[in-house]
C-alpha positions as CSV (number, residue, x, y, z in Angstrom):
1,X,12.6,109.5,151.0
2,X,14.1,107.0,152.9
3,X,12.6,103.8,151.2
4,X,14.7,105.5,148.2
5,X,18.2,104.6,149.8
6,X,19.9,101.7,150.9
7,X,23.5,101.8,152.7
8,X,26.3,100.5,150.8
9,X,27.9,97.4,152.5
10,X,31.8,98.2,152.0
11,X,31.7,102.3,151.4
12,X,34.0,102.2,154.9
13,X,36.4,100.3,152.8
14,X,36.4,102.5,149.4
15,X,36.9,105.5,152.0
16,X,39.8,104.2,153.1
17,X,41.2,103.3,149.7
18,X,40.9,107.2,148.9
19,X,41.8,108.6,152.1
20,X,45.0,106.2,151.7
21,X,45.4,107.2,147.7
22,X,44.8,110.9,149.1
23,X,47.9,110.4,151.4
24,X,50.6,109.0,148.9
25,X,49.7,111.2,146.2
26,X,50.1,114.6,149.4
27,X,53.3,112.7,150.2
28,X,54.3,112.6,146.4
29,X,54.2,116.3,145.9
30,X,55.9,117.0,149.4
31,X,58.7,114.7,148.2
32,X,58.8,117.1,144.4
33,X,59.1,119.9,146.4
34,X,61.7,119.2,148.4
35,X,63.8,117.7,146.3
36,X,63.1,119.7,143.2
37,X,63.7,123.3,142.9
38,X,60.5,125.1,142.4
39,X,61.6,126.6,139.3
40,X,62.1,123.2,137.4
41,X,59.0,122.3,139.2
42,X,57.1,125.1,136.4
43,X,59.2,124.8,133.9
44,X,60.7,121.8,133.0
45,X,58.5,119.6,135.1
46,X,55.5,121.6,134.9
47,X,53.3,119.4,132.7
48,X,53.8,116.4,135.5
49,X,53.8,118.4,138.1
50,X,50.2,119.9,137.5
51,X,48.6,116.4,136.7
52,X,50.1,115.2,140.1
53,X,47.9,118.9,141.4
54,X,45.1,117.5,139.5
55,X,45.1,114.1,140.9
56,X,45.2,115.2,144.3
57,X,42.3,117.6,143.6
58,X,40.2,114.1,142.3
59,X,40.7,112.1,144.7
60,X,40.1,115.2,147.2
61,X,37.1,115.3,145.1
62,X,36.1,111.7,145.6
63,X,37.6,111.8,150.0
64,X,34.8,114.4,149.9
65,X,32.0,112.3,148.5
66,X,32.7,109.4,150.1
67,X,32.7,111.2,153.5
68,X,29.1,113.2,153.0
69,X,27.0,110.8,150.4
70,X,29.2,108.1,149.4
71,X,27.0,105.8,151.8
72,X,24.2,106.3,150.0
73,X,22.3,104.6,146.7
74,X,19.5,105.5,145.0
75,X,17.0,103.6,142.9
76,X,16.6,104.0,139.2
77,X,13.1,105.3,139.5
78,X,11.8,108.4,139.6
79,X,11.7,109.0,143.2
80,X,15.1,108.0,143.9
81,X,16.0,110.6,141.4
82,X,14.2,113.2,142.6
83,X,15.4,112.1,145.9
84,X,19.1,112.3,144.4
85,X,18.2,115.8,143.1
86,X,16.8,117.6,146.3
87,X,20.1,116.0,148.0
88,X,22.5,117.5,145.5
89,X,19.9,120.6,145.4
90,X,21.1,120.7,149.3
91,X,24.5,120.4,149.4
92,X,25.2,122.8,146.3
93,X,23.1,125.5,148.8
94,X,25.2,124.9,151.2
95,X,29.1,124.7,149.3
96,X,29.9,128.0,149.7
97,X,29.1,127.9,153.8
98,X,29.3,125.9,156.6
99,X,29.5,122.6,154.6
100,X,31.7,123.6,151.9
101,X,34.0,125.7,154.2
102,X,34.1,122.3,156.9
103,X,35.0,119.9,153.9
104,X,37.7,121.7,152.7
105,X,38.9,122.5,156.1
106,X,39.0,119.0,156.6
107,X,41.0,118.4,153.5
108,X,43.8,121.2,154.5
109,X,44.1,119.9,157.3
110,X,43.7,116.4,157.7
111,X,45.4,115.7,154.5
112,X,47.6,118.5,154.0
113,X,45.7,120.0,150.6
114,X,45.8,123.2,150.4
115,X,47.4,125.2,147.1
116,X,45.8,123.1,144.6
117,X,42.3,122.3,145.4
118,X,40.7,124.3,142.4
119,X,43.5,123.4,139.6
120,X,41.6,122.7,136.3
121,X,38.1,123.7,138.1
122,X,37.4,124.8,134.4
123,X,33.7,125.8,134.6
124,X,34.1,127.6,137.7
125,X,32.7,131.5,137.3
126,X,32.4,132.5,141.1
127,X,34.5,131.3,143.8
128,X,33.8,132.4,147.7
129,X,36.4,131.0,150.1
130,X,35.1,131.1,153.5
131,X,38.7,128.9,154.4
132,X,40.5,129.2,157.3
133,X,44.0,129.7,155.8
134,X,45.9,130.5,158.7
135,X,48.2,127.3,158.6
136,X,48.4,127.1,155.4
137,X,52.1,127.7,153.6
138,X,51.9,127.1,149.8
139,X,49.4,128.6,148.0
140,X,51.0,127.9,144.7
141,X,48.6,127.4,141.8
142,X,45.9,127.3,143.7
143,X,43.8,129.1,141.2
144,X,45.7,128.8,138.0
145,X,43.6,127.5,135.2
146,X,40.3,128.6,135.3
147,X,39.6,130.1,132.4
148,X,36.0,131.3,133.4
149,X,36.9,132.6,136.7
150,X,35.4,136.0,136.9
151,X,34.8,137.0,140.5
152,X,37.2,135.6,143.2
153,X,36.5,136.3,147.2
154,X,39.4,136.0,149.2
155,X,38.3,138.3,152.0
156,X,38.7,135.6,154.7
157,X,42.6,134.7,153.4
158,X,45.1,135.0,156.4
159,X,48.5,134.5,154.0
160,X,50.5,135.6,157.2
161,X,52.6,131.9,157.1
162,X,52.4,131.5,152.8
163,X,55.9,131.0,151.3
164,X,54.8,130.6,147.8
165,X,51.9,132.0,145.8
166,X,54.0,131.0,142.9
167,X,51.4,130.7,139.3
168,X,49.0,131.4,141.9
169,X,46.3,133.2,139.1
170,X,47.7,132.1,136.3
171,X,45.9,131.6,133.2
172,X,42.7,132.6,135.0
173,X,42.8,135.8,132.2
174,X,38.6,136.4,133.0
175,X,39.1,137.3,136.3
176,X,38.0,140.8,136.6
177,X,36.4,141.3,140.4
178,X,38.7,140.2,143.4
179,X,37.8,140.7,146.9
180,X,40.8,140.7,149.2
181,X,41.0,140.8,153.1
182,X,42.8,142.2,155.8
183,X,45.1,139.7,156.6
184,X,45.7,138.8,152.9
185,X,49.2,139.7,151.3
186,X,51.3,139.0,148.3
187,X,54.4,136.9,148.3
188,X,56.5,137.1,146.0
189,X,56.3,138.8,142.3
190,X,55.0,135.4,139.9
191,X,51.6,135.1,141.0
192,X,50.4,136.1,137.5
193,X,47.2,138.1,138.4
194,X,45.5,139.2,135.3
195,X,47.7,142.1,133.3
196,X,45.4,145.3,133.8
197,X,44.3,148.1,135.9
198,X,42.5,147.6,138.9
199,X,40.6,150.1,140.3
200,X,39.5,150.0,144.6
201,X,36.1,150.7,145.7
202,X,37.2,154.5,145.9
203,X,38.5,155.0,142.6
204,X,42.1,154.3,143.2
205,X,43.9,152.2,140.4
206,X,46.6,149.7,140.5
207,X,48.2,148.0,138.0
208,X,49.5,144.4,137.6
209,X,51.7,142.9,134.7
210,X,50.9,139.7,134.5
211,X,53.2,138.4,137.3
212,X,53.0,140.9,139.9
213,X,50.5,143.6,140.8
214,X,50.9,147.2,142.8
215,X,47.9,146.6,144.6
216,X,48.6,147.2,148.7
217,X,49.0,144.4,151.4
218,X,46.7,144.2,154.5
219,X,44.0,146.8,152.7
220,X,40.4,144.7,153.1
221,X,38.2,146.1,149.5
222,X,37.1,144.7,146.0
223,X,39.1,145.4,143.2
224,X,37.4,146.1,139.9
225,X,39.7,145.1,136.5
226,X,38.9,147.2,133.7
Protein backbone atom coordinates (compact mmCIF):
# COMPACT_ATOMS: atom_id res chain seq x y z
CA UNK A 1 0.00 0.00 0.00
CA UNK A 2 2.45 2.52 0.80
CA UNK A 3 4.53 2.46 -2.47
CA UNK A 4 0.92 3.73 -3.72
CA UNK A 5 1.17 7.28 -1.98
CA UNK A 6 3.41 10.01 -2.05
CA UNK A 7 2.96 13.17 0.34
CA UNK A 8 1.99 16.30 -1.22
CA UNK A 9 4.66 19.08 -0.88
CA UNK A 10 2.45 22.22 0.06
CA UNK A 11 -1.04 20.43 1.51
CA UNK A 12 0.12 22.50 4.92
CA UNK A 13 -0.41 25.49 2.80
CA UNK A 14 -3.93 24.60 0.97
CA UNK A 15 -5.02 23.71 4.69
CA UNK A 16 -4.51 26.90 5.78
CA UNK A 17 -6.09 28.53 2.76
CA UNK A 18 -9.42 26.59 3.86
CA UNK A 19 -9.15 26.85 7.43
CA UNK A 20 -8.61 30.77 6.76
CA UNK A 21 -11.65 30.78 3.90
CA UNK A 22 -13.53 28.60 6.72
CA UNK A 23 -13.00 31.57 9.20
CA UNK A 24 -14.21 34.63 7.05
CA UNK A 25 -17.06 32.95 5.61
CA UNK A 26 -18.09 31.76 9.98
CA UNK A 27 -17.35 35.48 10.58
CA UNK A 28 -19.67 36.51 7.47
CA UNK A 29 -22.74 34.85 8.79
CA UNK A 30 -22.04 35.96 12.48
CA UNK A 31 -21.85 39.52 11.06
CA UNK A 32 -25.76 38.59 9.03
CA UNK A 33 -27.01 37.64 12.11
CA UNK A 34 -26.28 40.27 14.10
CA UNK A 35 -26.96 42.85 12.12
CA UNK A 36 -29.97 41.45 10.23
CA UNK A 37 -33.14 40.42 11.86
CA UNK A 38 -33.55 36.73 11.56
CA UNK A 39 -36.79 37.15 9.85
CA UNK A 40 -35.37 39.12 6.80
CA UNK A 41 -32.68 36.65 7.14
CA UNK A 42 -35.61 33.75 5.68
CA UNK A 43 -37.46 35.79 3.86
CA UNK A 44 -36.15 38.47 2.05
CA UNK A 45 -32.59 37.38 2.24
CA UNK A 46 -33.13 33.89 2.29
CA UNK A 47 -31.86 32.81 -1.07
CA UNK A 48 -28.23 34.57 -0.06
CA UNK A 49 -28.36 33.59 3.10
CA UNK A 50 -28.56 29.74 2.51
CA UNK A 51 -25.70 29.81 -0.30
CA UNK A 52 -23.50 31.61 2.37
CA UNK A 53 -24.86 28.08 4.78
CA UNK A 54 -23.84 26.16 1.87
CA UNK A 55 -20.43 27.55 1.35
CA UNK A 56 -19.54 27.14 4.84
CA UNK A 57 -20.73 23.51 4.64
CA UNK A 58 -18.01 23.15 1.39
CA UNK A 59 -15.34 24.36 2.65
CA UNK A 60 -16.18 22.54 6.02
CA UNK A 61 -16.27 19.82 3.65
CA UNK A 62 -12.96 20.40 2.05
CA UNK A 63 -11.17 21.65 6.15
CA UNK A 64 -12.25 18.02 6.75
CA UNK A 65 -10.34 16.44 3.80
CA UNK A 66 -7.49 18.27 3.97
CA UNK A 67 -7.11 17.42 7.70
CA UNK A 68 -7.61 13.36 7.38
CA UNK A 69 -6.43 12.51 3.57
CA UNK A 70 -5.64 15.73 1.96
CA UNK A 71 -1.83 14.64 2.34
CA UNK A 72 -2.18 11.93 0.42
CA UNK A 73 -1.90 10.98 -3.66
CA UNK A 74 -2.59 8.05 -5.33
CA UNK A 75 -1.26 6.68 -8.61
CA UNK A 76 -3.39 6.18 -11.62
CA UNK A 77 -3.09 2.47 -11.57
CA UNK A 78 -4.90 -0.01 -10.30
CA UNK A 79 -3.39 -0.48 -7.02
CA UNK A 80 -3.46 3.08 -6.14
CA UNK A 81 -7.11 2.79 -6.81
CA UNK A 82 -7.83 -0.02 -4.93
CA UNK A 83 -5.70 1.48 -2.39
CA UNK A 84 -7.94 4.80 -2.65
CA UNK A 85 -10.99 2.56 -2.37
CA UNK A 86 -10.19 0.48 0.89
CA UNK A 87 -9.24 4.13 2.37
CA UNK A 88 -12.52 5.63 1.50
CA UNK A 89 -14.07 2.01 2.27
CA UNK A 90 -12.50 2.93 6.00
CA UNK A 91 -13.46 6.15 6.72
CA UNK A 92 -17.19 5.78 5.36
CA UNK A 93 -17.12 2.76 8.30
CA UNK A 94 -16.22 4.79 10.50
CA UNK A 95 -18.40 8.52 9.73
CA UNK A 96 -21.05 7.74 11.83
CA UNK A 97 -18.53 7.09 15.07
CA UNK A 98 -15.58 8.08 16.54
CA UNK A 99 -14.19 9.66 13.31
CA UNK A 100 -17.18 11.27 12.05
CA UNK A 101 -18.38 12.44 15.53
CA UNK A 102 -14.29 13.92 16.19
CA UNK A 103 -14.36 15.81 12.74
CA UNK A 104 -17.37 17.49 13.18
CA UNK A 105 -16.62 18.22 16.77
CA UNK A 106 -13.66 19.78 15.59
CA UNK A 107 -15.56 21.92 13.15
CA UNK A 108 -18.23 23.15 15.92
CA UNK A 109 -15.78 23.96 17.81
CA UNK A 110 -12.79 25.11 16.39
CA UNK A 111 -14.60 26.95 13.71
CA UNK A 112 -17.72 27.83 15.19
CA UNK A 113 -20.07 25.45 12.53
CA UNK A 114 -22.66 24.23 13.93
CA UNK A 115 -26.50 24.81 12.48
CA UNK A 116 -25.67 24.34 8.95
CA UNK A 117 -23.41 21.43 8.41
CA UNK A 118 -25.93 19.21 6.52
CA UNK A 119 -27.73 22.11 4.35
CA UNK A 120 -28.28 20.78 0.75
CA UNK A 121 -26.87 17.12 1.89
CA UNK A 122 -29.35 16.09 -0.83
CA UNK A 123 -28.75 12.36 -1.05
CA UNK A 124 -28.61 11.91 2.55
CA UNK A 125 -31.35 8.97 3.68
CA UNK A 126 -29.96 8.19 7.26
CA UNK A 127 -28.33 10.58 9.54
CA UNK A 128 -26.84 9.43 13.11
CA UNK A 129 -25.43 12.43 15.11
CA UNK A 130 -23.24 11.14 17.77
CA UNK A 131 -22.38 15.31 18.34
CA UNK A 132 -21.68 16.78 21.40
CA UNK A 133 -24.16 19.70 21.15
CA UNK A 134 -23.90 21.10 24.44
CA UNK A 135 -22.29 24.47 23.35
CA UNK A 136 -23.92 24.77 20.61
CA UNK A 137 -26.68 27.87 20.27
CA UNK A 138 -28.07 28.03 16.71
CA UNK A 139 -29.35 25.14 15.30
CA UNK A 140 -31.13 26.95 12.51
CA UNK A 141 -31.45 25.01 9.34
CA UNK A 142 -29.38 22.62 10.25
CA UNK A 143 -31.38 20.01 8.48
CA UNK A 144 -33.47 21.83 6.10
CA UNK A 145 -33.30 20.58 2.58
CA UNK A 146 -32.91 17.11 2.41
CA UNK A 147 -35.28 15.82 0.52
CA UNK A 148 -34.42 12.08 1.01
CA UNK A 149 -34.00 12.26 4.72
CA UNK A 150 -35.95 9.51 6.11
CA UNK A 151 -34.62 8.47 9.50
CA UNK A 152 -32.93 11.19 11.70
CA UNK A 153 -31.13 10.22 15.23
CA UNK A 154 -30.84 12.94 17.51
CA UNK A 155 -30.73 10.94 20.66
CA UNK A 156 -27.33 12.39 21.80
CA UNK A 157 -28.72 16.35 21.15
CA UNK A 158 -28.26 18.47 24.40
CA UNK A 159 -30.37 21.73 23.01
CA UNK A 160 -30.19 23.02 26.70
CA UNK A 161 -28.20 26.55 25.31
CA UNK A 162 -30.05 26.57 21.46
CA UNK A 163 -31.76 29.94 20.77
CA UNK A 164 -32.95 29.16 17.39
CA UNK A 165 -33.99 26.04 15.69
CA UNK A 166 -35.54 28.30 13.28
CA UNK A 167 -36.35 26.21 9.45
CA UNK A 168 -34.59 23.65 11.39
CA UNK A 169 -36.54 20.54 9.25
CA UNK A 170 -37.63 22.25 6.67
CA UNK A 171 -38.28 20.89 3.33
CA UNK A 172 -36.94 17.56 4.63
CA UNK A 173 -40.93 16.28 3.79
CA UNK A 174 -39.48 12.21 3.72
CA UNK A 175 -38.57 12.25 7.10
CA UNK A 176 -40.68 9.77 8.78
CA UNK A 177 -38.46 8.09 11.87
CA UNK A 178 -36.90 10.56 14.42
CA UNK A 179 -35.09 9.51 17.37
CA UNK A 180 -34.90 12.24 20.05
CA UNK A 181 -32.98 12.26 23.40
CA UNK A 182 -33.30 13.28 26.79
CA UNK A 183 -31.71 16.46 26.89
CA UNK A 184 -33.32 17.42 23.44
CA UNK A 185 -36.09 20.15 23.33
CA UNK A 186 -37.85 22.37 20.99
CA UNK A 187 -37.30 26.13 20.69
CA UNK A 188 -39.47 27.95 19.35
CA UNK A 189 -42.70 27.05 16.98
CA UNK A 190 -40.84 27.38 13.04
CA UNK A 191 -38.85 24.50 13.00
CA UNK A 192 -41.02 23.01 10.26
CA UNK A 193 -41.01 19.19 11.18
CA UNK A 194 -42.85 17.22 8.74
CA UNK A 195 -46.94 18.01 8.89
CA UNK A 196 -48.38 14.60 10.30
CA UNK A 197 -48.95 12.38 13.13
CA UNK A 198 -46.31 10.88 15.05
CA UNK A 199 -46.82 8.13 16.91
CA UNK A 200 -44.03 7.07 20.29
CA UNK A 201 -42.77 3.71 20.74
CA UNK A 202 -46.03 3.03 23.00
CA UNK A 203 -48.62 4.07 20.79
CA UNK A 204 -49.08 7.64 21.75
CA UNK A 205 -49.56 10.22 18.83
CA UNK A 206 -48.57 13.73 18.34
CA UNK A 207 -49.17 15.85 15.81
CA UNK A 208 -47.04 18.58 14.09
CA UNK A 209 -48.24 21.29 11.45
CA UNK A 210 -45.57 21.94 9.56
CA UNK A 211 -43.97 24.53 11.80
CA UNK A 212 -44.36 23.22 15.18
CA UNK A 213 -45.08 19.85 16.68
CA UNK A 214 -46.92 18.58 20.11
CA UNK A 215 -44.43 16.11 20.63
CA UNK A 216 -42.98 16.42 24.63
CA UNK A 217 -39.53 18.00 25.57
CA UNK A 218 -36.86 15.98 27.61
CA UNK A 219 -38.88 12.47 26.69
CA UNK A 220 -35.82 10.11 25.14
CA UNK A 221 -37.98 7.57 22.28
CA UNK A 222 -38.37 7.17 18.34
CA UNK A 223 -41.15 8.72 16.80
CA UNK A 224 -42.85 6.87 13.93
CA UNK A 225 -44.69 9.46 11.13
CA UNK A 226 -47.52 7.84 9.55
Amino acid sequence: MKRNLTYIPNVNVKAEEQVESLRRLVAKKKANDEKIPKELLRTQYKNPYEKLLKEIRDCAGKVLYLQTIGSLRFNRDVDGQSCYRQLMAFLNERNSGEFGRCSWQLLMSEYNVDGYMFINCEELTELICPFDTSKVTDMYGMFSMLPKLTSLDLSTFNTSKVKDMGDMFEDSYNLTRLKLGAKFVFVGSNYHLPRGTWYASDGTAYTSNGYSCTIPNNKADTYIRK
